[in-house]
C-alpha positions in Angstrom: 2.6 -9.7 31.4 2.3 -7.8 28.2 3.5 -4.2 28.7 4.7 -3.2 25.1 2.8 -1.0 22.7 4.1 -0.6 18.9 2.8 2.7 17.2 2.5 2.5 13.2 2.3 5.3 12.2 2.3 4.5 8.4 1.3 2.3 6.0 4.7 0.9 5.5 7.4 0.8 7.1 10.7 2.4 6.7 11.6 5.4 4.8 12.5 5.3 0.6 10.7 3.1 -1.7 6.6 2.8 -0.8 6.2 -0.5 -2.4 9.1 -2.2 -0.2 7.4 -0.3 3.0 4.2 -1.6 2.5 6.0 -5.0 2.0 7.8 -5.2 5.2 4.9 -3.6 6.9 2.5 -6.8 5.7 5.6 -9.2 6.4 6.0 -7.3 10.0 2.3 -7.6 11.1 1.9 -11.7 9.9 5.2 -12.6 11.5 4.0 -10.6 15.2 1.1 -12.9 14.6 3.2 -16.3 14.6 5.4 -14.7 17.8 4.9 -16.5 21.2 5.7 -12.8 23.0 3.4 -10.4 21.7 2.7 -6.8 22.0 -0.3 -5.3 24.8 -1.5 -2.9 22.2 -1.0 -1.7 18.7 -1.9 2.3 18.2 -2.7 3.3 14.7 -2.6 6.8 13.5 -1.5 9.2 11.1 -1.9 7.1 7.4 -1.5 3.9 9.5 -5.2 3.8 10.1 -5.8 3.0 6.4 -4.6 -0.5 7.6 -7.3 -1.2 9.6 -9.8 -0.2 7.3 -11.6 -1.8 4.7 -9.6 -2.8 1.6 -6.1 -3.1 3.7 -4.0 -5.9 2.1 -2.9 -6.6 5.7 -6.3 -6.2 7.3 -6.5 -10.2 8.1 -3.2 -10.0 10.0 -4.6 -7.0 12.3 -7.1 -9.5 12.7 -5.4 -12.3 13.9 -3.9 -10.3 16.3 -6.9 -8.9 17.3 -8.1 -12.4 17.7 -5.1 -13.2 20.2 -5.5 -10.6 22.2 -4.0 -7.6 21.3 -6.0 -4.4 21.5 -6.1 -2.7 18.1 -6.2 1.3 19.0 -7.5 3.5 16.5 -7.2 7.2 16.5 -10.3 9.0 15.6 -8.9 12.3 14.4 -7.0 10.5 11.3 -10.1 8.0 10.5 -12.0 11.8 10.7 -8.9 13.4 8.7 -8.8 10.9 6.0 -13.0 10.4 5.8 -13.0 6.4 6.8 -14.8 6.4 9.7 -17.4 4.3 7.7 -14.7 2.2 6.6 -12.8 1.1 10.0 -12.8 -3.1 10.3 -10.8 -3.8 13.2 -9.8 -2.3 16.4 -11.4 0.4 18.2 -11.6 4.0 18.4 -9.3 5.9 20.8 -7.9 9.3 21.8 -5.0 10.9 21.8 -4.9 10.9 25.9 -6.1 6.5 25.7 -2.9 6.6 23.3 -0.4 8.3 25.6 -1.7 6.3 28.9 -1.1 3.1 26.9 3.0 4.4 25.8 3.1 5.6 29.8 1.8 2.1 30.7 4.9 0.3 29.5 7.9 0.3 26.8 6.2 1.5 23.5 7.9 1.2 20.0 7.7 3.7 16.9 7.5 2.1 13.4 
């Protein structure tokens, strides 16, 4: 049974150069696709929304792991903060309180 949750938090990961981040954030997301264990849920927030939304250069991996099974959470108050509620194309909306049941359902992991 699936009972991990990973939180991204950004749109890349790691802290220093942005262009490397969003690199290993695109390389991270397409090789979770190819794993045979995978994650119960993904939680965006914070600027890690924008990579759900329309225009993402990793939005087709989000997808493919929509696509086996992984629920895609997406926090309303940052597609609110940063004005793309119009522009969300995978996942679905959640709240804060759907977020923390999911972490308290299982191990959860902070990129």
């Amino acid at each position: 049974m699936q009972t991990k949750s990973i939180v991204i938090q950004s749109v890349g990961l790691g802290g220093g150069d942005d262009t490397l981040g969003s690199m290993l954030m695109a390389n991270f997301l397409r090789l979770l696709a190819e794993k045979k264990e995978k994650p119960k849920a993904l939680i965006f927030w914070n600027t890690g929304v924008m990579l759900v939304c329309e225009g993402s250069p990793v939005l087709e991996h989000v997808k493919k792991l929509e696509e086996a099974g992984i629920e895609i959470l997406v926090c309303t108050t940052c597609l609110e903060y940063f004005d793309l509620m119009d522009k969300l194309a995978v996942g679905k909306l959640t709240t804060m309180m759907k977020s923390i049941d999911a972490m308290f359902e299982g191990e959860f992991i902070t990129l």
